[in-house]
C-alpha positions as CSV (number, residue, x, y, z in Angstrom):
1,X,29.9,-0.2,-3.6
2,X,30.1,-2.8,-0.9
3,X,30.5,-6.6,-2.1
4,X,28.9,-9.5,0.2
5,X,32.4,-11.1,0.6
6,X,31.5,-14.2,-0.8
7,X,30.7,-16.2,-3.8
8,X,27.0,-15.7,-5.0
9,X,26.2,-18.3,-7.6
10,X,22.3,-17.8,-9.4
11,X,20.9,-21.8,-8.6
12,X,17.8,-23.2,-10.1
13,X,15.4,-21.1,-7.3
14,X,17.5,-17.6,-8.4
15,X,17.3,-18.6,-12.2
16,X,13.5,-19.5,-11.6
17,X,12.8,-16.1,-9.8
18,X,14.8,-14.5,-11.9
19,X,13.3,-15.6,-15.1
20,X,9.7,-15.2,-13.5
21,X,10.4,-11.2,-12.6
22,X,12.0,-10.8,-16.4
23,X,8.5,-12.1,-17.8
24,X,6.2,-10.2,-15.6
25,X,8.3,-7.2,-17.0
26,X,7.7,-8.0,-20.6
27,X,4.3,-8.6,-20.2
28,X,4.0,-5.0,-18.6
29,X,5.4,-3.6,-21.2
30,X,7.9,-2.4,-19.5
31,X,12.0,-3.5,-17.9
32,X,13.3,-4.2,-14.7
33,X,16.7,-2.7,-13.5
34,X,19.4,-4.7,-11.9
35,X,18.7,-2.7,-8.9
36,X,14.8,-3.8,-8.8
37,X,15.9,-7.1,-9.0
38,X,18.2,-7.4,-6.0
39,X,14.9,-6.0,-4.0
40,X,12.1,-8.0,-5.3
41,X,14.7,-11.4,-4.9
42,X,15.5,-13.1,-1.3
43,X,19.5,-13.8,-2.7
44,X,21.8,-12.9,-0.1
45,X,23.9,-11.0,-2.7
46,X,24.8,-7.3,-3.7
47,X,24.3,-5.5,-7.2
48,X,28.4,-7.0,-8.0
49,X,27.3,-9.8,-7.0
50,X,24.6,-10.2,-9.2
51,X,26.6,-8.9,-12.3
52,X,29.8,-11.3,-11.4
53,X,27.1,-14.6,-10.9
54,X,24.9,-13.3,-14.5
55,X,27.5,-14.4,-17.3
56,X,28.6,-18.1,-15.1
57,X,24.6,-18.8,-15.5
58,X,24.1,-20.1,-19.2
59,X,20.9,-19.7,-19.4
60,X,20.6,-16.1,-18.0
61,X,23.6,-14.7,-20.4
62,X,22.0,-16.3,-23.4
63,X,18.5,-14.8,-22.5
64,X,19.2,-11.7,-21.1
65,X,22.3,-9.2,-21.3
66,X,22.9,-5.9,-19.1
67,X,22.6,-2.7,-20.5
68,X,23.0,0.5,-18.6
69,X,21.3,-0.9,-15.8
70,X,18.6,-2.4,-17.3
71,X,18.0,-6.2,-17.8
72,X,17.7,-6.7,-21.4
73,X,16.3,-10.0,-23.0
74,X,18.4,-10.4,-26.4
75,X,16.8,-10.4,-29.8
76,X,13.7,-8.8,-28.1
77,X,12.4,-7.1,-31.2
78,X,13.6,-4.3,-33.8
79,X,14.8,-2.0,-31.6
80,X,17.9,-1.4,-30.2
81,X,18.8,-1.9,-26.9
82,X,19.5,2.0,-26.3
83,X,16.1,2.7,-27.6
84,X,14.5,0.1,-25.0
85,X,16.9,2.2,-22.6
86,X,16.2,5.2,-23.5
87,X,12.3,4.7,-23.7
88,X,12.5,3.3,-19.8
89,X,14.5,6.9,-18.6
90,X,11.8,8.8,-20.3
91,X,8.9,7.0,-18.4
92,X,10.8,7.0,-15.6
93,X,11.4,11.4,-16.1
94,X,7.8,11.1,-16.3
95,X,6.8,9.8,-13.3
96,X,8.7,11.9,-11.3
97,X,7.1,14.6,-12.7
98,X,3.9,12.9,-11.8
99,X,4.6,12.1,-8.8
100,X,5.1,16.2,-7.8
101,X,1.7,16.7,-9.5
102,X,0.1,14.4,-7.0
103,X,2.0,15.9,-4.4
104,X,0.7,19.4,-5.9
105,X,-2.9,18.1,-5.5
106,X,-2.4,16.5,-2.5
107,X,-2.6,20.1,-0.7
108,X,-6.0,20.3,-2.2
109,X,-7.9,17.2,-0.8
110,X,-5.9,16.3,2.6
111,X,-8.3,16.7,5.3
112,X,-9.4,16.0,8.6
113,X,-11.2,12.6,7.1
114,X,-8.5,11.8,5.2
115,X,-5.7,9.0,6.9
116,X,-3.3,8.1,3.7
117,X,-2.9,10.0,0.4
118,X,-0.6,7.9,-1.8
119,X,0.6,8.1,-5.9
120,X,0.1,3.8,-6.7
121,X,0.6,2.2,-10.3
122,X,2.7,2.9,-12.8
123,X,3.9,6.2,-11.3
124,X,4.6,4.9,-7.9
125,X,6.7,2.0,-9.9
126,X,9.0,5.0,-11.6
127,X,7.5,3.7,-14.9
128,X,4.7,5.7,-16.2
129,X,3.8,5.9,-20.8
130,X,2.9,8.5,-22.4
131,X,-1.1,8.6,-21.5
132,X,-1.0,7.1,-18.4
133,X,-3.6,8.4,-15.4
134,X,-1.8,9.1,-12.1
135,X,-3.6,6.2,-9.6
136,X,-4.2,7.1,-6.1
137,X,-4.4,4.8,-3.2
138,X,-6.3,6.6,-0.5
139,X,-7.9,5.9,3.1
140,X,-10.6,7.7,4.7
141,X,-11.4,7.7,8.1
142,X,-15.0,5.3,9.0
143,X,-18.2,6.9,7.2
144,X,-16.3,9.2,5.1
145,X,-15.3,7.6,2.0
146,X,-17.9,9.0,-0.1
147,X,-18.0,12.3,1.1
148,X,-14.0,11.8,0.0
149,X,-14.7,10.8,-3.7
150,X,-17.1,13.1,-4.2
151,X,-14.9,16.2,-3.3
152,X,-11.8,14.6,-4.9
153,X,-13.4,13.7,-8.1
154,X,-15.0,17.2,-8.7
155,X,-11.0,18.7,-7.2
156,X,-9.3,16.1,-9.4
157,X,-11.4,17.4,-12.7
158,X,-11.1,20.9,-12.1
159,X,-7.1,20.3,-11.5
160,X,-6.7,18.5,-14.2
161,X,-8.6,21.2,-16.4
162,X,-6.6,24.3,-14.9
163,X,-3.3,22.7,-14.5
164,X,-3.7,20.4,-17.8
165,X,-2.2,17.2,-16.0
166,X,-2.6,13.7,-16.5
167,X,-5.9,12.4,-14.8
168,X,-6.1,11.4,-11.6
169,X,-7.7,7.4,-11.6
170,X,-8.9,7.2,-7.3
171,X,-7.8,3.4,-8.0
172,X,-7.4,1.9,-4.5
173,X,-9.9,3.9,-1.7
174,X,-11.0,2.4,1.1
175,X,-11.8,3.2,5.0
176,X,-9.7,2.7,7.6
177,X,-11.4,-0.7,9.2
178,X,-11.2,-2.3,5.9
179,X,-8.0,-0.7,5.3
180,X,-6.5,-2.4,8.6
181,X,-8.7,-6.2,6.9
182,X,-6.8,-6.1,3.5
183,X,-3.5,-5.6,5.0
184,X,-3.6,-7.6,8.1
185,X,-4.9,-10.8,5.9
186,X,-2.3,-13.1,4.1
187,X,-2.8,-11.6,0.9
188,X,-1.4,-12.0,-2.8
189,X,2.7,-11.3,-3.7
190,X,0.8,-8.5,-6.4
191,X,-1.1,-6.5,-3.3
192,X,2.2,-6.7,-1.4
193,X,4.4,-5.1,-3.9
194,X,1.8,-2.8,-4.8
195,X,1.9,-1.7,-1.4
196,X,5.5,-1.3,-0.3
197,X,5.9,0.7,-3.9
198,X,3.5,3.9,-2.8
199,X,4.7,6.8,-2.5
200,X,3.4,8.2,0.4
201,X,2.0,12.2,0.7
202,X,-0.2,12.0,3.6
203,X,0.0,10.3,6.4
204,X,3.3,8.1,6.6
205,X,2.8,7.4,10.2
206,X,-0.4,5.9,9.2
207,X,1.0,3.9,6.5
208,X,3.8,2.4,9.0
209,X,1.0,1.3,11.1
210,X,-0.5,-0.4,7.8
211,X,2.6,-1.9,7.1
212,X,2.9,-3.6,10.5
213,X,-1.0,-4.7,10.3
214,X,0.9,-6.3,7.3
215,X,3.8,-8.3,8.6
216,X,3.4,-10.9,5.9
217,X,4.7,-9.1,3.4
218,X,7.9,-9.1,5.0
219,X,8.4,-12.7,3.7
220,X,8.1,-12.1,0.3
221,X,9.8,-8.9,0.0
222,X,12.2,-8.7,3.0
223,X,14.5,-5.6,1.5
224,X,11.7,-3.4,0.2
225,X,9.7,-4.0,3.5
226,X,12.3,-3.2,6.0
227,X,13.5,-0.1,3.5
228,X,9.7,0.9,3.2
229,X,8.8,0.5,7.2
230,X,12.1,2.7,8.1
231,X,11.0,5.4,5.5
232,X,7.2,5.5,6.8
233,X,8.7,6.8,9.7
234,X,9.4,10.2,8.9
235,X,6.2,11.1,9.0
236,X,5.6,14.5,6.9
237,X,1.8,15.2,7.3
238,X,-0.9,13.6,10.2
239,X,-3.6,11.6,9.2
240,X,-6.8,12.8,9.4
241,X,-9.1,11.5,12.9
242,X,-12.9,13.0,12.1
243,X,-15.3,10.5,11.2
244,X,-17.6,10.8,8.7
245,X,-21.7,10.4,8.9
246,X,-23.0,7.0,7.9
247,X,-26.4,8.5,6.7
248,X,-24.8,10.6,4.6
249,X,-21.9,8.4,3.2
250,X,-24.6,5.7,2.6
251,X,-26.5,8.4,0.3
252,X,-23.4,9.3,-1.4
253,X,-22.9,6.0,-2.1
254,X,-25.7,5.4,-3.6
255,X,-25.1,8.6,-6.1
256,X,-22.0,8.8,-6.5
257,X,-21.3,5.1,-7.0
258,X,-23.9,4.8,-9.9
259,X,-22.1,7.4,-11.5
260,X,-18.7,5.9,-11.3
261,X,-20.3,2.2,-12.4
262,X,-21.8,4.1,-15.2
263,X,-18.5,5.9,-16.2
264,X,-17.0,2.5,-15.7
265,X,-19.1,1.1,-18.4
266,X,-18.6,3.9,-20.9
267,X,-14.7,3.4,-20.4
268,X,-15.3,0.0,-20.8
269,X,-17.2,0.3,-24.6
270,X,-14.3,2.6,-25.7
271,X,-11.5,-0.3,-24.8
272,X,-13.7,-3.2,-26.5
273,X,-14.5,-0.8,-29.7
274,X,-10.6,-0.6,-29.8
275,X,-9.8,-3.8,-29.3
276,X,-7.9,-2.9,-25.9
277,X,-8.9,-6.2,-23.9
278,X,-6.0,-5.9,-21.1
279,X,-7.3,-2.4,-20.3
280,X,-10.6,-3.6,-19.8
281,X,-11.5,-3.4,-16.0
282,X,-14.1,-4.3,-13.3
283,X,-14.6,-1.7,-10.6
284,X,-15.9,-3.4,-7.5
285,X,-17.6,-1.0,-4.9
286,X,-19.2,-1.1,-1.2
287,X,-19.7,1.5,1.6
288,X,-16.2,1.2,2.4
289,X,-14.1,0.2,-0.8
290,X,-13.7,1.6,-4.5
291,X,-11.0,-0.6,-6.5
292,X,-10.3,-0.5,-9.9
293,X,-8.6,-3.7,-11.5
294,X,-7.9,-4.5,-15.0
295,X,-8.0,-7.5,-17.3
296,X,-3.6,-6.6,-17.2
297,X,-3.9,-6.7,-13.5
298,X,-5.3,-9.8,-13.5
299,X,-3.1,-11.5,-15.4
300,X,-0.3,-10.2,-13.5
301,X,-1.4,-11.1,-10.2
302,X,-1.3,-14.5,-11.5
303,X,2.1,-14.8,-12.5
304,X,3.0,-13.2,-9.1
305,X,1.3,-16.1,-7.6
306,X,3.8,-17.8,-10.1
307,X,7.0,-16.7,-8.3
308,X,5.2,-16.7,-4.9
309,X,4.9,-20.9,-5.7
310,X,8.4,-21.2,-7.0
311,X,9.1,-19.7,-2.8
312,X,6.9,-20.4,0.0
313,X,6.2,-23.6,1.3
């Protein structure tokens, strides 16, 4: 491995960023890899140089040691640190297996109307629990997007019943004109990283053209933009160009969005009956936008606003 050729010492904004990305792990449930780390920070430093800087900062090597990898926080429950480890490569096996499931059904709704198919969430984060729904972030060309839901929701359930996968959650759907909004607009350090993680199975050329709509991102994540712009690049599938009918997207809309509010609500009396808060979600719809986002979600885009503080003037 290549070194930076120069001393890298973690200061107070390294130690503060640092800490902040250890946190936001915990609280997901979940560990972040020396690797992660390197992209998610603006340090000018390699992997070594991460590793030779960790044990000169006190309060990093008394917090947090380095195992296989994985950033560990010390005394962090009953478990041993393998099992933490071990836990993380399973999850991890998991979503890659997901990942070629979505692929899989992919094939099934790509169409003409259809301008980004992408695995988002967990899965698309190489971290996905036993249980876990495989989210989608999707875009549709203009009057389209319910004709979209209603085929994939009726494909997704007849996949899932067949093929016995995990469900498939349509978490993040929206047209192209409000696609091109959300991205072009300064938005949140959560939406950016959520972003630059997908892992794109339709339309990549599409995507790269999202991603440039979204040069702010750039700033908070400068490695995983530039490494996500270059891959967008190779595109492997075209995005769809037929536009929909307003008339009858507005009508599907209509149906098919009262029945995802009232699934919403059922979902939503199962989590309160057991007492699962954080998975309780809102699902905010229009005639161009379905989003899913979670009482966890929430949380976490605030202490990503957290970091983005501790960074941008």
């Amino acid at each position: 491995m290549e070194t930076s050729g120069c001393l890298f010492a973690i200061g107070e904004r390294e130690l503060a960023e640092i800490s902040s990305y250890c946190e936001i792990a915990k609280v997901n449930k979940s560990m972040i890899t020396l690797s992660e780390l390197r992209q998610l920070t603006a340090a000018d430093a390699t992997e070594e140089d991460f590793l030779a800087a960790w044990d000169g900062n006190a309060t990093l090597a008394s917090r947090y040691l380095i195992d296989s990898g994985y950033i560990v926080e010390r005394g962090g429950g009953q478990r041993s640190n393998s099992g933490w480890v071990d836990e993380e490569e399973r999850n991890m096996r998991r979503a890659r297996k997901n990942v070629t499931t979505a692929e899989d059904f992919s094939n099934l709704c790509a169409s003409e109307r259809v301008k980004l198919l992408a695995v988002a969430g967990g899965n698309s984060y190489k971290r996905a629990r036993d249980g876990d729904d495989i989210d989608l972030f999707c875009v549709t060309t203009e009057n389209s997007l319910w004709l979209f839901m209603l085929k994939s929701l009726l494909l997704a359930r007849i996949y899932q019943l067949t093929r016995r996968s995990p469900p498939f959650c349509f978490s993040y759907v929206m047209d192209e004109r409000r696609a091109r909004t959300e991205f072009a607009r300064s938005g949140d350090r959560l939406f950016a990283r959520d972003a630059l993680a997908a892992k794109v199975m339709v339309g990549a050329g599409f995507y790269r053209s999202l991603l440039g709509d979204g040069g702010w991102m750039e700033r908070y994540f400068p490695r995983m933009y530039g490494r996500s712009y270059q891959e967008a690049g190779e595109a492997r599938r075209e995005a769809g160009q037929r536009r929909g009918n307003a008339a009858v997207n507005t009508l599907l809309y209509l149906t098919v969005g009262t029945y995802i509010r009232m699934k919403a609500h059922m979902l939503n009396r199962r989590y309160r009956s057991k007492g699962n808060t954080s998975a309780l979600f809102r699902v905010r719809i229009g005639i161009d936008h379905c989003i899913y986002e979670s009482n966890r979600y929430q949380v976490l885009r605030g202490m990503y606003n957290g970091v983005r503080a501790e960074r941008v003037e």
